[in-house]
LORODREN-783084 format. One record per residue (C-alpha): residue in three letters; x, z, y. Coordinates in pm, 1 decimal, always signed. Layout:
BEGIN
aa=Ala&c1=X&c3=Z&c2=Y
...
***
This chain:
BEGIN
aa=Unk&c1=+10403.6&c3=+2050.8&c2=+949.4
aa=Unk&c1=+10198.8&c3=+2132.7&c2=+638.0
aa=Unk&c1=+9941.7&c3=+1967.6&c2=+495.3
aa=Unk&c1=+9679.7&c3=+1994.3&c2=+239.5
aa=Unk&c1=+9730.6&c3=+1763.1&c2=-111.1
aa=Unk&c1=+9506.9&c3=+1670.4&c2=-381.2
aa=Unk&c1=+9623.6&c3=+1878.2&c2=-687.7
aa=Unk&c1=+9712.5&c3=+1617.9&c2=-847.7
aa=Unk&c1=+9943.8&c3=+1428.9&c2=-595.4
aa=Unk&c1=+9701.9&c3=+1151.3&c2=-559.4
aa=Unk&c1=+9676.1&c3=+1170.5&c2=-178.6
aa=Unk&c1=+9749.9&c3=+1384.5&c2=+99.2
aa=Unk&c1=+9456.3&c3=+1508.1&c2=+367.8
aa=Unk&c1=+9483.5&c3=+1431.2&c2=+710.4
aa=Unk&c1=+9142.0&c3=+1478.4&c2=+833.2
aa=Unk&c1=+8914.5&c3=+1794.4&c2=+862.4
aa=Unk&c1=+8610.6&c3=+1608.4&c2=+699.2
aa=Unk&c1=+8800.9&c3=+1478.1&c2=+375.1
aa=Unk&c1=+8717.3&c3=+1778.2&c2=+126.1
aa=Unk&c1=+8786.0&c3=+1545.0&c2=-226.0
aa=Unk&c1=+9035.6&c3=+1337.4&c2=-352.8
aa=Unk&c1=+8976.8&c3=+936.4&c2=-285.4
aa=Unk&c1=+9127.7&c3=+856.7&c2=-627.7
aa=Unk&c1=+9058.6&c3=+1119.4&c2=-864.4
aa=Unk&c1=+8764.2&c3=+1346.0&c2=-659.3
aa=Unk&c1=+8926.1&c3=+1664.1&c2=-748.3
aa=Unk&c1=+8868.2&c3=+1930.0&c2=-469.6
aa=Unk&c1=+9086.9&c3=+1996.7&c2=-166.0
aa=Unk&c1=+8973.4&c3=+2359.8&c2=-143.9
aa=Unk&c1=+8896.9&c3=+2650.3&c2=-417.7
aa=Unk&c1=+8590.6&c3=+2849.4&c2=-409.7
aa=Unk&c1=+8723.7&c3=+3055.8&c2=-109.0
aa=Unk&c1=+8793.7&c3=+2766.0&c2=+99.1
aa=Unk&c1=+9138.6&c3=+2760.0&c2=+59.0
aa=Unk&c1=+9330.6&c3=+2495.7&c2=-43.4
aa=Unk&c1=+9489.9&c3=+2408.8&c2=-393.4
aa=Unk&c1=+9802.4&c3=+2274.3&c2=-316.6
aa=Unk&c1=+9960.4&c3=+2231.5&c2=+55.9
aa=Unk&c1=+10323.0&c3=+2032.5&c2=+117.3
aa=Unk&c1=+10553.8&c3=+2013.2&c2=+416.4
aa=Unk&c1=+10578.7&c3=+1709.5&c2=+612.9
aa=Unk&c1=+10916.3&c3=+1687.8&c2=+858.3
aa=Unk&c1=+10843.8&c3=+1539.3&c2=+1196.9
aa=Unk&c1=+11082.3&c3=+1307.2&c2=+1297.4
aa=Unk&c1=+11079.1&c3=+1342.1&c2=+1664.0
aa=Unk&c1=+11249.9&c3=+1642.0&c2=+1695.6
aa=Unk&c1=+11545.6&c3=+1510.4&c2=+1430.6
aa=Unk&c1=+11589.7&c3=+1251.3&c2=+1625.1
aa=Unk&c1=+11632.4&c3=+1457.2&c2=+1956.1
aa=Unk&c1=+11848.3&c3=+1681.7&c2=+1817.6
aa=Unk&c1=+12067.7&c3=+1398.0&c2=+1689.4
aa=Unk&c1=+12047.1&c3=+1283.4&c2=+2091.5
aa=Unk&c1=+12113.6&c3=+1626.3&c2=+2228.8
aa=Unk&c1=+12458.8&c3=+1659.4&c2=+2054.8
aa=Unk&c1=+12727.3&c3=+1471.6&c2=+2234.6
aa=Unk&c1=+12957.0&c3=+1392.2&c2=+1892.0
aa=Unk&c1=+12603.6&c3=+1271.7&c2=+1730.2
aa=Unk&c1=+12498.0&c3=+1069.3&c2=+2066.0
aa=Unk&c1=+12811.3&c3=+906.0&c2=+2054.5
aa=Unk&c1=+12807.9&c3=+772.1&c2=+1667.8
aa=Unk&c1=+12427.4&c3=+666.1&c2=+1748.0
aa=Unk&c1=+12629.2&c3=+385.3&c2=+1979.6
aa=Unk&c1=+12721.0&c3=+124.3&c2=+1682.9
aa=Unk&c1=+12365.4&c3=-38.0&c2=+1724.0
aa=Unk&c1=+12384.0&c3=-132.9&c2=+2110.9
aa=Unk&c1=+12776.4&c3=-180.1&c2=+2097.7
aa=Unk&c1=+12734.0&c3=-416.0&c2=+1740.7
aa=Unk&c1=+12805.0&c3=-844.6&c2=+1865.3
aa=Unk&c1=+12750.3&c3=-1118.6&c2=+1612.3
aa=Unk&c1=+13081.2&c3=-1206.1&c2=+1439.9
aa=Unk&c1=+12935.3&c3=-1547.0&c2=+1243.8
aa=Unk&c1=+12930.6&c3=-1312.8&c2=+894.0
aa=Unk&c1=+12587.7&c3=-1135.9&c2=+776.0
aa=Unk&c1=+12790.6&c3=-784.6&c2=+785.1
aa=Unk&c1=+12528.8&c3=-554.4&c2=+888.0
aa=Unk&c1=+12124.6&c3=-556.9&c2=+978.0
aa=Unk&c1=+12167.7&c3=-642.0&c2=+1297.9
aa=Unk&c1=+12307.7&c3=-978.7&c2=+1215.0
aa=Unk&c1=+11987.7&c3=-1107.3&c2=+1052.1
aa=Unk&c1=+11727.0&c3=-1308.0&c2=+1263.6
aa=Unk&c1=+11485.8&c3=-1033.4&c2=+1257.5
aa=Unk&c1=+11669.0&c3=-779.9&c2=+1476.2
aa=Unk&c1=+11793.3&c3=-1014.1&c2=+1722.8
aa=Unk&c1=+11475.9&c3=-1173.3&c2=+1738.2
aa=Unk&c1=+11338.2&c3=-803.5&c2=+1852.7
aa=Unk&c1=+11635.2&c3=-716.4&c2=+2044.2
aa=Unk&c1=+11588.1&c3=-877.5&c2=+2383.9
aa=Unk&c1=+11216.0&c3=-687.4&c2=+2423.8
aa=Unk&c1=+11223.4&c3=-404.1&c2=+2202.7
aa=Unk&c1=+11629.2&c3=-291.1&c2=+2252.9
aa=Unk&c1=+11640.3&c3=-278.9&c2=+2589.6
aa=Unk&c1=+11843.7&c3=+84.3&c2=+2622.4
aa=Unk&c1=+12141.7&c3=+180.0&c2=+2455.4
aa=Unk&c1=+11974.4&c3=+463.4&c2=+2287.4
aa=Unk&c1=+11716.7&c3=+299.6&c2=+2165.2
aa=Unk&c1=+11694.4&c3=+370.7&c2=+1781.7
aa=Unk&c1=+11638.3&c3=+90.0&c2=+1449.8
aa=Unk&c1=+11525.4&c3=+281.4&c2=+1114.5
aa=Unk&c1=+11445.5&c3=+172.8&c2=+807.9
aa=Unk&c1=+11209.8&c3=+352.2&c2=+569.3
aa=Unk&c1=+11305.0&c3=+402.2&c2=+194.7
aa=Unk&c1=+11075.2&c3=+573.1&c2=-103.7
aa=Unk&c1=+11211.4&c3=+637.4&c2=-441.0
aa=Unk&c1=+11032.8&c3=+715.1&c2=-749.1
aa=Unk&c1=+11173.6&c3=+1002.7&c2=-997.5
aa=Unk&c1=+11099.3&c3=+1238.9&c2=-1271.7
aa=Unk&c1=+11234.2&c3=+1586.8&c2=-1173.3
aa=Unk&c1=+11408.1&c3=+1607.9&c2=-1549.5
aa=Unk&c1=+11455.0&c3=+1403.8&c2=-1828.9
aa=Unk&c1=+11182.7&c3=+1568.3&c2=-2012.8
aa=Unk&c1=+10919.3&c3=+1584.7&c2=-1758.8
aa=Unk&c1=+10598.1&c3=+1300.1&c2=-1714.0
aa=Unk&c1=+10544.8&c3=+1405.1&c2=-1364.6
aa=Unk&c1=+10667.7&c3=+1144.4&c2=-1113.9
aa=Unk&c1=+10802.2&c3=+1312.5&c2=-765.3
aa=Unk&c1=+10872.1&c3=+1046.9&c2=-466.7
aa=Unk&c1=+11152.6&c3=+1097.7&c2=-205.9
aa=Unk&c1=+11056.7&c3=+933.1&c2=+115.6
aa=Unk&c1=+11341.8&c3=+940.7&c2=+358.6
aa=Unk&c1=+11471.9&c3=+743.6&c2=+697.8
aa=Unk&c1=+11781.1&c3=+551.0&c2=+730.8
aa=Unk&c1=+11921.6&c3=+569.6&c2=+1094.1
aa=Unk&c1=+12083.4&c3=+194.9&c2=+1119.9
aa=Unk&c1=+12246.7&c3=+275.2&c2=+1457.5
aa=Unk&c1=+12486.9&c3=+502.9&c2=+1277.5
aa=Unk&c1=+12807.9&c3=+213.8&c2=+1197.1
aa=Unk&c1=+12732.3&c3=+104.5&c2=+774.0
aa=Unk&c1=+13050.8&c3=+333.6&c2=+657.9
aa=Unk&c1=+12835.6&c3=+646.5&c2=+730.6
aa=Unk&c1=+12472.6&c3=+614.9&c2=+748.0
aa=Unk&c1=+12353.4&c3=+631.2&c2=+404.2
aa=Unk&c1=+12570.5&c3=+998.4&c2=+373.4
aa=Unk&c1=+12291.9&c3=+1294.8&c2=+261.9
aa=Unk&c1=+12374.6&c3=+1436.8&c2=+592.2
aa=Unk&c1=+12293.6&c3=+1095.7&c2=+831.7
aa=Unk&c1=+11966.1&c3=+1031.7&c2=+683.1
aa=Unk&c1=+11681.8&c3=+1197.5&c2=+740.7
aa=Unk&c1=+11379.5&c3=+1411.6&c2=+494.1
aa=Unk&c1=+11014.9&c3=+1321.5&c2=+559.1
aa=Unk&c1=+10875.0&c3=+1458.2&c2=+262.6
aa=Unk&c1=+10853.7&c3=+1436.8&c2=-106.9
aa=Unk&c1=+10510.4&c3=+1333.1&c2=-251.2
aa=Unk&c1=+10473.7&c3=+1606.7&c2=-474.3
aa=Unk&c1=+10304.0&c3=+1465.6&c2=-841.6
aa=Unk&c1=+10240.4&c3=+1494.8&c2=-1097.6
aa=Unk&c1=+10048.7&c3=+1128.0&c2=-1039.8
aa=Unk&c1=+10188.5&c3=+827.5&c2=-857.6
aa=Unk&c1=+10009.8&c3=+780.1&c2=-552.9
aa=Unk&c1=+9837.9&c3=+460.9&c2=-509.3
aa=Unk&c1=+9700.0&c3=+216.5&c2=-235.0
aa=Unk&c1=+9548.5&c3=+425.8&c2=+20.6
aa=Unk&c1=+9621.6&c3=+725.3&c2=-134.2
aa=Unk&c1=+9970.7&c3=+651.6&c2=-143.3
aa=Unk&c1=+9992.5&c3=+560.4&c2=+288.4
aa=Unk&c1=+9790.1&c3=+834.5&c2=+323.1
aa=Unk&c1=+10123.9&c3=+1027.8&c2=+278.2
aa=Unk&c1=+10300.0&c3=+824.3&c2=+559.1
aa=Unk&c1=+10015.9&c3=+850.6&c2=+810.3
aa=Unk&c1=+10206.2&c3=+1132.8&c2=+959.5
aa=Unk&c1=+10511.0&c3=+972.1&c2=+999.9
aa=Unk&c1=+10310.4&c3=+605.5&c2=+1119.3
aa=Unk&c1=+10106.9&c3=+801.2&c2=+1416.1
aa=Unk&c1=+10452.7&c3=+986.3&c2=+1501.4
aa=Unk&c1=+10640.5&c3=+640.8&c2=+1518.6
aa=Unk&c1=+10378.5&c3=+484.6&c2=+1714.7
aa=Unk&c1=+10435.1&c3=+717.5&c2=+1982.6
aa=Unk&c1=+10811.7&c3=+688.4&c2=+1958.7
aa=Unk&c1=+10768.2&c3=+277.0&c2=+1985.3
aa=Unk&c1=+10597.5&c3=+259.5&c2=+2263.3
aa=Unk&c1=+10589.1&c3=+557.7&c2=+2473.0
aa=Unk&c1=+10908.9&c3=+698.9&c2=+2347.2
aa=Unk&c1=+11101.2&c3=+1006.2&c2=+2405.5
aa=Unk&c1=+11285.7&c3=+1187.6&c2=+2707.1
aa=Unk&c1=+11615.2&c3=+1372.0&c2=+2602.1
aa=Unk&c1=+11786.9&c3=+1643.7&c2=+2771.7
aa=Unk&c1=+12113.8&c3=+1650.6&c2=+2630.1
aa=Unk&c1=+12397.1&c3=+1951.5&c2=+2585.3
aa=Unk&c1=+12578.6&c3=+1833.9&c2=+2924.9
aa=Unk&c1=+12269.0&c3=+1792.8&c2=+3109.6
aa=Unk&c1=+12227.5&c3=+1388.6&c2=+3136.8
aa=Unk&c1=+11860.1&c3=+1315.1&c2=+3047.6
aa=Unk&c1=+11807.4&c3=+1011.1&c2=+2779.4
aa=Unk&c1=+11514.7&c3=+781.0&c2=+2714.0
aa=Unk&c1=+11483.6&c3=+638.3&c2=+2363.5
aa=Unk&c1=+11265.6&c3=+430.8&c2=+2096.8
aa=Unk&c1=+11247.0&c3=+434.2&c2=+1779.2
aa=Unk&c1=+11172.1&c3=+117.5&c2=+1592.1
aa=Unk&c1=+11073.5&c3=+79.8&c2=+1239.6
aa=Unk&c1=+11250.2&c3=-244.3&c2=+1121.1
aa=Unk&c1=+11196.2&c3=-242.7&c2=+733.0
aa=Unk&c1=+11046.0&c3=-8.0&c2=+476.3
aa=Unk&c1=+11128.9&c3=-35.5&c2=+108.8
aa=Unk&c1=+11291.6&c3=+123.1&c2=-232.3
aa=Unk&c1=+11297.1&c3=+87.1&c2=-571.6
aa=Unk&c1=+11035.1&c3=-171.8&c2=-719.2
aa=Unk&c1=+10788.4&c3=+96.4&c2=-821.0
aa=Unk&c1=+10793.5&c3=+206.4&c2=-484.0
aa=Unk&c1=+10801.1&c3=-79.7&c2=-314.4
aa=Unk&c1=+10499.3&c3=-204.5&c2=-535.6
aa=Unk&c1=+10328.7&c3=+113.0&c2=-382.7
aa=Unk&c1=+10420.5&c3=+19.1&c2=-45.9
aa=Unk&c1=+10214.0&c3=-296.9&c2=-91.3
aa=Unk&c1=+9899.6&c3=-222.1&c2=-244.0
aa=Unk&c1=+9987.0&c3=-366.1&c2=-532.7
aa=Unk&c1=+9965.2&c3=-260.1&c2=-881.4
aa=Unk&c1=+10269.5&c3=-414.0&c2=-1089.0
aa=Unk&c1=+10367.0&c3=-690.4&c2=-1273.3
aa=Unk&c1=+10177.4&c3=-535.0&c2=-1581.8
aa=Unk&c1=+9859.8&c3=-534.9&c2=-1441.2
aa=Unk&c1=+9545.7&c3=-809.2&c2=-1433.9
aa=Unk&c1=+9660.6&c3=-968.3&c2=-1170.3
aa=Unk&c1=+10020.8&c3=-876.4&c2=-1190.1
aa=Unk&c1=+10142.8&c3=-1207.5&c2=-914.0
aa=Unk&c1=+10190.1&c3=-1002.5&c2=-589.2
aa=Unk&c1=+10143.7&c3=-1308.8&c2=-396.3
aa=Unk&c1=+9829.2&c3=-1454.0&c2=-522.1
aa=Unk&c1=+9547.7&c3=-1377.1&c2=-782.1
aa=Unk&c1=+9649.9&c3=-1590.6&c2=-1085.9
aa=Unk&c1=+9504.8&c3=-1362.3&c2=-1380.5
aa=Unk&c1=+9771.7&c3=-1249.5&c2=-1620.1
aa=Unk&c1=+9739.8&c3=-1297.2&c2=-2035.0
aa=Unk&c1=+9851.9&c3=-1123.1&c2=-2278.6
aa=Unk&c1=+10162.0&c3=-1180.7&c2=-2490.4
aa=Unk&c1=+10192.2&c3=-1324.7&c2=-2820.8
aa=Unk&c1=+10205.8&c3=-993.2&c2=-2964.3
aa=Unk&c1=+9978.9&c3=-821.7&c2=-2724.8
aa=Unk&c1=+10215.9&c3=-671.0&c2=-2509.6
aa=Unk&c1=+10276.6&c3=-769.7&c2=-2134.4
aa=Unk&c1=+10118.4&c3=-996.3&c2=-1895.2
aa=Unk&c1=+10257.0&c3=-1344.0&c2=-1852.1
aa=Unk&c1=+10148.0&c3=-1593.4&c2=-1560.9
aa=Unk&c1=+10072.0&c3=-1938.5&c2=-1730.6
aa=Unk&c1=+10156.0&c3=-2233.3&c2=-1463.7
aa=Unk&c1=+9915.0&c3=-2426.1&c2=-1493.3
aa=Unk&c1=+9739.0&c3=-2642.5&c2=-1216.2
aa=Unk&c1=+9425.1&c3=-2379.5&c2=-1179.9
aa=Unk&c1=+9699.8&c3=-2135.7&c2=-1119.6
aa=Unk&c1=+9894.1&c3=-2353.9&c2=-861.8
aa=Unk&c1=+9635.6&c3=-2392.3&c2=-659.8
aa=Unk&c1=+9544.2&c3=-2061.8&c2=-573.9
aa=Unk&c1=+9527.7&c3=-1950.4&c2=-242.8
aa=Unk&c1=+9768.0&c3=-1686.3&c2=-125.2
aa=Unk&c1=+9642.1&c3=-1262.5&c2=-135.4
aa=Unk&c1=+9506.2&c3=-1197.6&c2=+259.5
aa=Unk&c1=+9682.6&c3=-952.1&c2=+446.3
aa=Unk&c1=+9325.3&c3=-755.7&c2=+432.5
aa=Unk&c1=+9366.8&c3=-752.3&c2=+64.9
aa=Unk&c1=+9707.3&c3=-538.2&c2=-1.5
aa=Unk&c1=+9625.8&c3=-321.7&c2=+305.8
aa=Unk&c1=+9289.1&c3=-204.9&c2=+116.6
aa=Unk&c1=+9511.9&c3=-194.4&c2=-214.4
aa=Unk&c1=+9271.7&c3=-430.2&c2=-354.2
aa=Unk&c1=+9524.0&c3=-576.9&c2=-618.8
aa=Unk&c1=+9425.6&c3=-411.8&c2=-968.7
***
């Protein structure tokens, strides 16, 4: 599906009334009313289904519901979280765990713009093959030349959040190549990436910044020498209370 951008790369448009940029305020549309810069989003849905359809695909999809605990931490599934979610949330054995990943890149050595990959990782696939180019799957690429920020940066995802909400809890009906009919979820278990990335992820703005603690808002000082931001310990500091969840989903951290 395509969708409208800011020029710049700051966010992407998802609604009919948005006509300016929430970071920058440039324009969505040109004098005509046609818009300055437009990128494709991949649904994930019909990947998915396709992957489901196959019969050779179906089949390597089975390492998740056929995976038993073997006392070593050898794979996602062995951590508390999943099997905490199993019992209600894996009920079928096609039911699907993904993780999210975004990565942060300049498109050549010489270039300022930053691009951002944002792919899925299909953890039912067994470890030996499902971080192949061909196993994981394209959502988009947030275009640049700016890094996306707070909202502007989820505003890129929004797509793929409304389509995953339908796939974890409503779900999808299959018809495959020899006829059988499938029912499957998809559950988001992680989302991450490089530290840029992931500091995008959580409304933060990085290490560097004023308040550069991503768990609570101790004020950073400068170096000796002016560079940097350093978090003194100090009992003020200590005894701050912890950012709100309210806070990094607003990307209130500057």
């Amino acid at each position: 599906m395509r969708y409208d951008t800011c020029v710049d790369g700051c966010m992407l448009f998802t609604k009919d009334t948005e006509v300016e940029c929430c970071q920058c305020h440039q324009h969505r549309y040109d004098d005509e009313m046609k818009p300055f810069r437009t990128i494709n989003v991949l649904p994930i849905t019909q990947q998915l289904g396709l992957l489901l359809y196959n019969k050779e695909t179906r089949q390597d999809l089975h390492h998740r519901s056929e995976y038993s605990l073997s006392g070593n931490y050898d794979d996602v599934f062995s951590g508390s979280y999943y099997q905490g979610l199993m019992d209600q949330h894996f009920t079928n054995e096609y039911d699907i765990a993904i993780g999210l990943y975004t990565d942060g890149f300049a498109p050549s050595s010489k270039s300022s713009s930053s691009l951002t990959m944002v792919h899925l990782v299909i953890y039912n696939y067994h470890p030996s093959i499902r971080v192949r180019t061909e196993r994981m799957l394209q959502v988009c690429v947030m275009p640049g030349p700016k890094s996306p920020k707070g909202a502007g940066f989820w505003s890129f995802l929004g797509p793929l959040m409304d389509e995953l909400e339908v796939l974890a809890t409503a779900g999808m009906a299959v018809t495959c190549d020899d006829g059988t009919t499938v029912q499957s979820k998809v559950h988001l278990l992680v989302a991450t990436g490089d530290m840029p990335a992931v500091t995008a992820l959580c409304g933060h703005s990085g290490h560097m910044s004023t308040y550069g603690c991503r768990l609570c808002p101790a004020v950073g000082v400068p170096g000796w020498n002016g560079y940097g931001k350093f978090i003194v310990p100090n009992a003020h500091n200590l005894g701050l209370a912890w950012w709100s969840k309210d806070v990094f989903i607003e990307g209130g951290i500057k």
